[in-house]
C-alpha positions in Angstrom: 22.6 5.5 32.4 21.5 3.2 35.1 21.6 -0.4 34.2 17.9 -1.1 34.4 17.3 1.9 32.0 19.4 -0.2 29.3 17.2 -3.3 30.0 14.3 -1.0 29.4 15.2 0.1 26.5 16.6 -3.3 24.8 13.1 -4.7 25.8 11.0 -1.7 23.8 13.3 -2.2 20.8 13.2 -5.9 20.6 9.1 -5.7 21.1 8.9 -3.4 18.7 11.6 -5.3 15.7 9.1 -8.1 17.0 6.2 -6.4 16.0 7.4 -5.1 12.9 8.9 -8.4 11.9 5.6 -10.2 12.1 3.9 -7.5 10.1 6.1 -7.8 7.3 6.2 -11.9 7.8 2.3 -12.0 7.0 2.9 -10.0 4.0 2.2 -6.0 5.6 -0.9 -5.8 3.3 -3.8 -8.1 1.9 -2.2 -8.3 -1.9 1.1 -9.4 0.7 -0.4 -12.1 2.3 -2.3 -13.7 -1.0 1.4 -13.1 -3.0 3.6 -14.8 0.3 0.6 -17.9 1.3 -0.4 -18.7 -2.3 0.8 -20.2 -6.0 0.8 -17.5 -8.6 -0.4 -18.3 -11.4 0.2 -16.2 -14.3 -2.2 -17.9 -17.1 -5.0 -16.4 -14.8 -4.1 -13.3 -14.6 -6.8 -11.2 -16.2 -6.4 -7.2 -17.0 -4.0 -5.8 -14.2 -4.8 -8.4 -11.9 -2.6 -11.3 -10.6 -4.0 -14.3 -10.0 -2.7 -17.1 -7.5 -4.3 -20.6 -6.7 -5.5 -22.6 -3.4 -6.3 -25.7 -2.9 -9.0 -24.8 -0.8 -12.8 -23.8 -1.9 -13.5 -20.2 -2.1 -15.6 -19.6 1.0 -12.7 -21.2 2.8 -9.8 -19.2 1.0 -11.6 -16.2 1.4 -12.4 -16.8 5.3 -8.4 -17.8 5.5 -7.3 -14.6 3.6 -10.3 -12.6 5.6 -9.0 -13.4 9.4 -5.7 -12.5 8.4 -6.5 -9.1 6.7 -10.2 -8.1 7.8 -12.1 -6.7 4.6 -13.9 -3.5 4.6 -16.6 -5.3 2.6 -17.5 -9.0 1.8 -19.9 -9.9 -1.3 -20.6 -14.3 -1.6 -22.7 -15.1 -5.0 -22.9 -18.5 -6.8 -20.0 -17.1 -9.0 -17.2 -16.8 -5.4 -16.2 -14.5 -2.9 -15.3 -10.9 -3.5 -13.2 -8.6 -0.4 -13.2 -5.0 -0.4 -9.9 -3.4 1.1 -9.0 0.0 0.8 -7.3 0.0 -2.3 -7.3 -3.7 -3.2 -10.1 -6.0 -4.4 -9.7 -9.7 -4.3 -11.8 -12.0 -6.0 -11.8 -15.6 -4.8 -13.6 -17.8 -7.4 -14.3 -21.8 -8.0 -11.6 -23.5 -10.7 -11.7 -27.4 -10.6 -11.0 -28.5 -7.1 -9.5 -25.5 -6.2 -10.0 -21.9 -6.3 -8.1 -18.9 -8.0 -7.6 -15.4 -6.3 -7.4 -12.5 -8.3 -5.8 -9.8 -6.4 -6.1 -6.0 -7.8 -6.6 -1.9 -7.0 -9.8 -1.2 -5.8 -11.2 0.6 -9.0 -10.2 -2.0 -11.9 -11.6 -4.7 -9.8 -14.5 -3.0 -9.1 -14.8 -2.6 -12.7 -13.9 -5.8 -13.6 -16.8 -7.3 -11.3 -19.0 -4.8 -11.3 -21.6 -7.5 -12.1 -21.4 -9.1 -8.2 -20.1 -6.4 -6.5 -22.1 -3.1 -8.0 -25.4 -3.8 -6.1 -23.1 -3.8 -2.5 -20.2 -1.1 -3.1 -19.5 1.7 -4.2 -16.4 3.6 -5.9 -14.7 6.5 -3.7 -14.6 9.2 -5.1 -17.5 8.5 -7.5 -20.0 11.0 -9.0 -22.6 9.5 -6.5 -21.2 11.2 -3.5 -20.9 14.6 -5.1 -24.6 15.2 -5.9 -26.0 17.4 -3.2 -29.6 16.9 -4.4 -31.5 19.6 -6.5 -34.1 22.4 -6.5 -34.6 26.0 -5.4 -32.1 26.5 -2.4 -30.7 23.4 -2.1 -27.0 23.4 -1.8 -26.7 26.4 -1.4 
C-alpha cells in the first residue's frame, strides 16, 4: 500500500471516531443530553418519567435542550414547554426559580399531558389514522 493511501485512511477513521465521539459526548439521543447536562432529581419523578432540574426558566431550558436535539413538535402554555421527539416527550415546567424536566416515551407522556399537548399532537399508531371514512363505496 502506498504511503499516502495509509494517510488516507488514518484521516477517514480518525474523522469518523471524531464524529462518533461527539455524538455520544452530547448524549446520542434527547433523554441523553437532558440525563448528561442536567441534575436528576428523583422526588420529581412522576409515573415512568425521570425528572432532572435547571436552573434556567423553561422557555430557556427548553430552547437549550431544543438546539441541541431539534423536536419534531413544540407546544408553550402558561403551565411550560412540552417537545415531541420520536419516542420521547419532554416536559419542561416552572418549579421555584428554576425549572424541572420530565423526560419520558412518547405515549405515557402524551398521556400524562394530554391536557397541553392533545389539541397539537397526535399518538402514532392511533385509531385516528386508521378510519378511512364511511359510506357506500368508500374504502373499498
Amino acid at each position: 500500500m502506498k504511503p499516502w493511501h495509509l494517510f488516507t485512511a488514518a484521516g477517514v477513521t480518525g474523522a469518523l471516531g471524531l464524529a462518533v465521539g461527539g455524538w455520544f459526548l452530547v448524549g446520542g439521543s434527547p433523554r441523553g443530553y437532558v440525563s448528561d447536562h442536567y441534575t436528576r432529581a428523583v422526588r420529581y419523578d412522576s409515573g415512568t418519567a425521570r425528572a432532572f432540574t435547571a436552573a434556567g426558566t423553561p422557555t430557556a431550558v427548553a430552547h437549550t435542550i431544543a438546539d441541541h436535539w431539534r423536536p419534531a413538535g413544540r407546544v408553550v402554555d402558561g403551565s411550560g414547554v412540552y417537545l415531541r421527539y420520536s419516542d420521547t416527550m419532554i416536559a419542561v415546567t416552572p418549579r421555584g426559580r428554576g425549572s424541572v424536566i420530565r423526560v419520558d416515551g412518547f405515549r405515557s407522556g402524551y398521556r400524562h399531558y394530554y391536557h397541553h399537548v392533545g389539541g397539537y399532537w397526535t399518538i402514532p399508531g392511533g385509531s385516528g389514522e386508521k378510519f378511512r371514512g364511511g359510506g357506500p363505496g368508500s374504502g373499498k
